[in-house]
LUMDRENNU-625538 format. One line per 3 residues: number of its first residue (from 1); for each residue x, y, z of N, C-alpha, C. Coordinates in steps of 0.2 Angstrom, whole numbers, plus 5000, padded with zeros to 4 digits. Layout:
! LUMDRENNU-625538
NUM) X:Y:Z:X:Y:Z:X:Y:Z ~ ... .
END
This chain:
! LUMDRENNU-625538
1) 5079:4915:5112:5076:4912:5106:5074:4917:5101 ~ 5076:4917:5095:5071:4920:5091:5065:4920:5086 ~ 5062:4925:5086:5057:4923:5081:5056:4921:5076 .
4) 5050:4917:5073:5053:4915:5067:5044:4920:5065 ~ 5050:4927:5060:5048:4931:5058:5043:4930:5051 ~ 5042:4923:5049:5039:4922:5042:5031:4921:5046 .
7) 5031:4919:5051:5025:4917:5056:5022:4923:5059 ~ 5025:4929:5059:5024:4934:5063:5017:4939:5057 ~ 5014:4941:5061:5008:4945:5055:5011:4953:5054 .
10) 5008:4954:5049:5012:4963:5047:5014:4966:5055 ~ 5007:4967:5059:5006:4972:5065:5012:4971:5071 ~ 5011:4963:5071:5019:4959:5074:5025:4962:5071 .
13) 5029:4962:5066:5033:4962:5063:5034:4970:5063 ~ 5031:4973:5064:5030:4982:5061:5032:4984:5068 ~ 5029:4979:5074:5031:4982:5081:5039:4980:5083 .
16) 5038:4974:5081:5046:4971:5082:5050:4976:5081 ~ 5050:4978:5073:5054:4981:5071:5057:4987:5075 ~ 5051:4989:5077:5052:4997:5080:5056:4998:5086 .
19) 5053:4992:5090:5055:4992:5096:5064:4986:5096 ~ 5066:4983:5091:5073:4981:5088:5076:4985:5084 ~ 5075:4991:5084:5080:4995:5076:5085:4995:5078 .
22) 5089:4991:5083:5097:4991:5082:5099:4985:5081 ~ 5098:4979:5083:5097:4973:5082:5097:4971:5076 ~ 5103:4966:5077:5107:4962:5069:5103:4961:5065 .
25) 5097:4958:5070:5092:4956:5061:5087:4960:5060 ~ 5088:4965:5061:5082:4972:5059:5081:4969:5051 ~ 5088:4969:5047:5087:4969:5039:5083:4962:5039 .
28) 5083:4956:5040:5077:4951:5040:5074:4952:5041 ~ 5069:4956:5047:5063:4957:5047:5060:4961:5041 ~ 5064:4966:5042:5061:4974:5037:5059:4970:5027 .
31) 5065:4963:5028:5065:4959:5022:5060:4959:5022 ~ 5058:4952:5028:5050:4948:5027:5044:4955:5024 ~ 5046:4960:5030:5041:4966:5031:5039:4967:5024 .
34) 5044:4969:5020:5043:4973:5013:5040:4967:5008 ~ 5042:4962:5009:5041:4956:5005:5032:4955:5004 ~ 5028:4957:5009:5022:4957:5009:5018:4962:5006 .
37) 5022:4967:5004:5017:4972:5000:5014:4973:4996 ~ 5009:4974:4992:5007:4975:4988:5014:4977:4982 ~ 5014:4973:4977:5016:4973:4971:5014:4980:4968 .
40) 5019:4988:4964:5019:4990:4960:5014:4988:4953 ~ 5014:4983:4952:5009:4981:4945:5002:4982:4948 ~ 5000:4981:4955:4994:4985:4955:4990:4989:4955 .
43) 4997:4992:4958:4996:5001:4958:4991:5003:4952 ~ 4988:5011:4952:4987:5014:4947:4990:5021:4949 ~ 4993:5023:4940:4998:5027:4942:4995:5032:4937 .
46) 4995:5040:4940:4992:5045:4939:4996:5051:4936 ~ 4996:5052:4931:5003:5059:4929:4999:5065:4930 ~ 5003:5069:4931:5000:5077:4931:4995:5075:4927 .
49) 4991:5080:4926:4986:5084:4917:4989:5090:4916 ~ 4988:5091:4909:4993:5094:4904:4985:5099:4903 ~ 4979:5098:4903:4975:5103:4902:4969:5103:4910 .
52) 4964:5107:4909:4959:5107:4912:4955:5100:4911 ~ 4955:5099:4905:4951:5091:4903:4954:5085:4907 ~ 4960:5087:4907:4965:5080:4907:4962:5080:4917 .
55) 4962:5085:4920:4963:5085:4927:4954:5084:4928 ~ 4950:5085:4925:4943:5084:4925:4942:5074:4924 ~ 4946:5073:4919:4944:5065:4916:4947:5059:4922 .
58) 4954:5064:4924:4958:5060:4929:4955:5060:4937 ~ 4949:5064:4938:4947:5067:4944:4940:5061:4945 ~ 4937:5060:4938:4932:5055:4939:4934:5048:4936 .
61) 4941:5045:4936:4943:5040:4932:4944:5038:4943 ~ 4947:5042:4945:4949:5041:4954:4941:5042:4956 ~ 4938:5043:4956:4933:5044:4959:4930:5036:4960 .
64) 4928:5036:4953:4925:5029:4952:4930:5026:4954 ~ 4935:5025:4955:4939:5019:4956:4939:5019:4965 ~ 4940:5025:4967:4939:5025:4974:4933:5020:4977 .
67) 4924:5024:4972:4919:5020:4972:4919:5011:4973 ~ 4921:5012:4969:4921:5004:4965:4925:4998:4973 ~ 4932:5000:4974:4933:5001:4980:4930:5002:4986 .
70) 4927:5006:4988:4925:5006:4996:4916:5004:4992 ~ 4913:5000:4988:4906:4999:4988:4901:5005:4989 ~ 4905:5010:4986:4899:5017:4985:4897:5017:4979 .
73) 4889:5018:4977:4887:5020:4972:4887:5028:4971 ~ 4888:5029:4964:4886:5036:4961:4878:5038:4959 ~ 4877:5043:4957:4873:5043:4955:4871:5043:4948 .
76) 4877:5043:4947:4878:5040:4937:4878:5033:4937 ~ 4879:5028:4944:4879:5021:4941:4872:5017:4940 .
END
């Protein structure tokens, strides 16, 4: 019988996979699999810096943002 991979949770499906990588329906799984992930639009996306400032402004634009995520305060906040 096979699974029904839309039921399975990431950590299921990631093992499945691993342990079926010759298996006709590896491309369904790896679908479901990819279909959960986080969306590019939430990304934030980070270009080189062009000067010293740019690498200074971009270094605390990531900082805070890391902050603000993991529930660190600074000691500017």
């Amino acid at each position: 019988m096979r699974p029904n991979f839309e039921k399975m949770s990431g950590k299921e499906l990631r093992e499945y996979a691993i342990a079926h990588r010759g298996d006709k329906d590896i491309d369904e799984v790896l679908n479901v699999l990819y279909s959960r992930r986080s969306p590019d639009s939430e990304a934030i996306w980070f270009h080189p810096p062009k000067t010293k400032e740019e690498e200074q402004e971009q270094f605390e634009l990531f900082k805070r943002i890391v902050d603000e995520k993991t529930g660190n305060k600074t000691a500017d906040n």
